[in-house]
C-alpha positions, 0 to 999 in steps of 0.5 A: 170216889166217882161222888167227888169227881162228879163234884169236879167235873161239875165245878170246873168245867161247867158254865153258867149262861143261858135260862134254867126255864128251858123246855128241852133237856140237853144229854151229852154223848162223849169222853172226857180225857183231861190229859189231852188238856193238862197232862193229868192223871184225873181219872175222867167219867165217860158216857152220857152228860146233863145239862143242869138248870144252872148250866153245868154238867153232870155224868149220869150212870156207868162210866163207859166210853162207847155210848154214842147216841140216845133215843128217849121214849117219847112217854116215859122219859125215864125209858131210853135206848142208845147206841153203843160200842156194845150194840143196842142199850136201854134204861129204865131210870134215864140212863142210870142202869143199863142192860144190853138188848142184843147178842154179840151179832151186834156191836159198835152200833153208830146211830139209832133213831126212834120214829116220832109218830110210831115210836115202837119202831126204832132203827139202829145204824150198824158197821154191817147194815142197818137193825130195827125193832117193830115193837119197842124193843122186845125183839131186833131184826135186820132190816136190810132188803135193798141195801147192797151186799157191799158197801152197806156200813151204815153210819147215820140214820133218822126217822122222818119227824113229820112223816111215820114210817120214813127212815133215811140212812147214810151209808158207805155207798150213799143214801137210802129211805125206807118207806112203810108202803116198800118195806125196803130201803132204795138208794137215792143218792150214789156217794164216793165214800161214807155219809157221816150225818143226815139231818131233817129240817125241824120246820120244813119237811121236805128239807134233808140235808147230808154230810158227806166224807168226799161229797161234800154237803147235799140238800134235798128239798124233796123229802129226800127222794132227791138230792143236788151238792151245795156248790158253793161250799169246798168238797175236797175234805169231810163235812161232819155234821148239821144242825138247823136254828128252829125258829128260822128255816133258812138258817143252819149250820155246818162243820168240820175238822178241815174247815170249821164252822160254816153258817147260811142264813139263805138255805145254802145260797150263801155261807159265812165263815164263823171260825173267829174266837175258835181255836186254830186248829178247829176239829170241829166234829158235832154241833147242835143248836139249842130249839129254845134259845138258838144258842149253838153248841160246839164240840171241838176235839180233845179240846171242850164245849163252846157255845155261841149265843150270836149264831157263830158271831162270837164263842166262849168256852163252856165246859167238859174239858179234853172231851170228845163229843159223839152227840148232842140230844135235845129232849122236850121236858114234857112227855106225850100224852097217851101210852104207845101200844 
């Protein structure tokens, strides 16, 4: 039965835009609920979504509504890890099969994160602090000196991209960085309540910039060592995610429930709203921005996919009806050259 859904869900909510020569594959974190849409009794496939050469997409393994977010090995593809409702996941055959890494200590796990330059060492945000493995997985530890007895859920967490052994978590209380030569995690950034997304410029390294529940948007120009609130962009309400154009480091996008979807094309100085095309009630939750087209892609909840292929311009709707998107990852479609150790 899965066969002929899958056949559906491909059919009828894929799109067909773009070019099937991209460098990077597009994965899908979500659920897929088509009662939100229709009032069906479909049953829906849940977990991990394709991006296909023709634009449509496909689910790939169990039918599991709490996988939220991916880390691929950088040299062999097929090997994956993911952030679960069940705790830290991997695969051996690109997220078919899965088998659980950790013990019943560790559940719900929010966000994980794989350092780009030293890839045996990975991060796992966690509702009770933060989780991280030295050597590709055979064991887990907690990795939580320095972070307070309260106020330690840890919501997003990345790896610096330019720089190894620099990790930057968004917690209930704040920020912090873990640097290789502290081994511990510092507070940089005092918050009023929980930061949702933390996000690296992919052509400047020393731009971070965070989403926060009462804090607004905060920018970093440092490497996240310093941080200073976006003035110009209401506060009163969360902002839930960020997501930069890879050809232009001024330009970047932001959204959220209350406000949409908002675009600089100055580095913040100044934001256009792109709401136009959007349904009215806008629970704009994740965005991502395609690194080899600059297309951005949108989740709206309980609603589907829409894409914009003029940055924010225009929308049009492009697939998984009823979902609601935990994550987009972009992989290269190439993999590194030499085996980690």
């Amino acid at each position: 039965m899965y066969k002929y859904l899958i056949l559906f869900i491909a059919s009828s909510v894929g799109a067909a835009f773009g070019s099937s020569d991209a460098k990077h594959e597009l994965y899908i974190c979500g659920n897929i609920n088509l009662n939100y849409v229709t009032g069906s009794k479909y049953l829906t496939l849940n977990g991990i979504y394709h991006r296909e050469p023709n634009e449509s997409y496909i689910h790939i393994g169990q039918n599991f509504t709490g996988i939220y977010d991916l880390a691929f090995d950088p040299f062999d593809h097929n090997h994956v890890f993911a952030a679960s409702m069940n705790g830290v996941m991997s695969s051996k055959d690109n997220g078919k099969n899965w088998r659980v890494e950790t013990d019943w200590r560790v559940t719900e796990a929010k966000a994980i994160s794989m350092d780009p330059q030293a890839p045996k060492n990975i991060y796992v945000a966690l509702p009770d602090g933060i989780l991280s493995t030295n050597d590709f997985g055979k064991t887990w530890v907690r990795n939580e000196e320095g972070l307070p007895v309260r106020g330690k859920y840890t919501q997003a967490i990345k790896c610096d991209r330019f720089n190894t052994g620099v990790v930057l978590a968004g917690c209930e209380s704040g920020i912090y960085i873990f640097t290789k030569s502290t081994k511990k995690w510092t507070r940089v950034f005092s918050s009023k309540a929980t930061i949702l997304d933390i996000q690296q410029s992919p052509l400047d390294e020393n731009l971070w910039i965070a989403a926060t529940e009462l804090d607004g948007v905060q920018i970093s120009h440092d490497g996240g060592f310093n941080w200073r609130k976006i003035n110009n962009l209401a506060s009163d309400h969360a902002w839930y995610n960020i997501a930069y154009d890879s050809s232009n480091k001024n330009r970047f996008v932001i959204v959220s429930w209350t406000y949409g979807v908002f675009i600089t094309e100055d580095s913040g100085l100044t934001w256009t709203n792109c709401n136009a095309g959007l349904p009215k009630e806008h629970q704009a939750y994740k965005v991502a921005v395609d690194p080899d087209t600059n297309r951005i892609y949108l989740s709206i909840l309980k609603d589907c996919i829409y894409i914009s292929d003029d940055f924010g311009k225009s929308w049009t709707k492009n697939g998984l009806s009823g979902s609601n998107i935990y994550n987009f990852i972009f992989i290269s479609d190439v993999t590194d050259s030499l085996p980690h150790s």
